[in-house]
N, C-alpha and C positions, 0 to 999 in steps of 0.2 A: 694683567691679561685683559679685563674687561676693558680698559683704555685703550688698549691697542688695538681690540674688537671695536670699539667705538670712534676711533679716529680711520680707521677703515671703511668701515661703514659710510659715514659722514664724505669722505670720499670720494667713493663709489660714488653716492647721492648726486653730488655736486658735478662728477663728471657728466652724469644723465642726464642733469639740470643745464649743464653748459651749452652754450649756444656752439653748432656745428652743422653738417650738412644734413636736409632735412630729405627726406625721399621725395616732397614736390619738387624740389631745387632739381631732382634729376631726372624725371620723370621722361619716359617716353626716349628716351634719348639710349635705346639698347644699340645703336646704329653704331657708334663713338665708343662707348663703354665694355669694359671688358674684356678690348681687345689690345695686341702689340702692335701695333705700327711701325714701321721702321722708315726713316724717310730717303725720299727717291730727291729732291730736288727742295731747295730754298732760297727766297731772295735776298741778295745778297744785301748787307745793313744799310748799303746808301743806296737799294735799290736800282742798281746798274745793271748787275749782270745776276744767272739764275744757279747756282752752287750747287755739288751734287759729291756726296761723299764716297770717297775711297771704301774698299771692300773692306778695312782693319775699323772704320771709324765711323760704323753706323750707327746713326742719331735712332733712338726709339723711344717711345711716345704709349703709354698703356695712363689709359682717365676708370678709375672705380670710385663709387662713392664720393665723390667732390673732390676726389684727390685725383693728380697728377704726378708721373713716374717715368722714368727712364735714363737716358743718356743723352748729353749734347752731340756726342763724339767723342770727347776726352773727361768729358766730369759726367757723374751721375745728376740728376736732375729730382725732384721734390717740390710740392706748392700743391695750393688747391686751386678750383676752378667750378666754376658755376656754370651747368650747361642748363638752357631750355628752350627747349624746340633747338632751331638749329643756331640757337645766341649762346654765345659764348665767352668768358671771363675769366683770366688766368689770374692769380693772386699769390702773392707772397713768393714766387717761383725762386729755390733757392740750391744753390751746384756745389758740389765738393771742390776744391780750390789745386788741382793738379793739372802743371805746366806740361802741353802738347804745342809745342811750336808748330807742327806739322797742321795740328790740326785747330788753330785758333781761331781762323775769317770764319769757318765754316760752323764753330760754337759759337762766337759772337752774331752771328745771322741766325741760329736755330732760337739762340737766347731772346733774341731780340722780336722774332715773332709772338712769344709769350708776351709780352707788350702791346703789340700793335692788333694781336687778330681779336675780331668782337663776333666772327660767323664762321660756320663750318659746312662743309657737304661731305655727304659721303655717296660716293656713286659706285656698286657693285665693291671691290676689296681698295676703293680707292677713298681715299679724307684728303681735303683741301682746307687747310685753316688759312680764312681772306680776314681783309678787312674790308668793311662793305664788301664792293663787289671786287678785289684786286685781291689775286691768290697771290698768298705768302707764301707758302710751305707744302706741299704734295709729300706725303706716305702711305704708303701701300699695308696690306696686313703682313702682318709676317707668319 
């Protein structure tokens, strides 16, 4: 029992000790966090045209803690992300793996802004994840 007590312990420790999201990493940034977004429009992966989802196949977007959550449309969505001030870093971003014909341009263009956005704004219940100054993605809160 004490071993068991003891490698638990140790554990614990080591999870505490691990490097993770640090509360400067997100400081200031209540504007983005906390909240569901669902999104209204995104550009489409080769950047031609501006995509905007079906009422069954909305993308939403919720950032806590350095982490990132939602749905593309068809896959649930996971990864972390480094917000400060209004800079922004998505990392690791990773989808559960189920086939929506229907709704595939529009996850590969949601997917693909995890990628490319480095800045964000929020204006009143509105978020625009850009890269530099060129919007990617507009959602709304939900």
């Amino acid at each position: 029992m004490k071993v068991n007590l003891s490698i638990i312990t140790l554990s614990l420790g080591l999870l505490i000790l691990a490097p993770g999201c640090s509360t400067s990493k997100m400081k200031n940034n209540t504007a983005i966090e906390g909240r569901e977004w669902s999104l209204v429009s995104v550009q489409s992966k080769d950047g031609s045209t501006k995509l905007t989802p079906a009422e069954d196949q909305q993308p939403t977007l919720s950032i806590l803690q350095c982490r990132v959550s939602g749905s593309a449309g068809c896959n649930r969505i996971m990864g972390s992300v480094v917000v400060d001030g209004n800079k922004l870093k998505f990392d690791k971003v990773a989808t559960t793996m189920m086939l929506c014909p229907d709704a595939m341009n529009l996850e590969d263009a949601v997917l693909n802004v995890f990628g490319l956005a480095n800045n964000y704004k929020v204006t009143g219940t509105t978020l625009e994840l850009k890269k530099d100054s060129e919007v990617l993605a507009v959602y709304k809160i939900k």
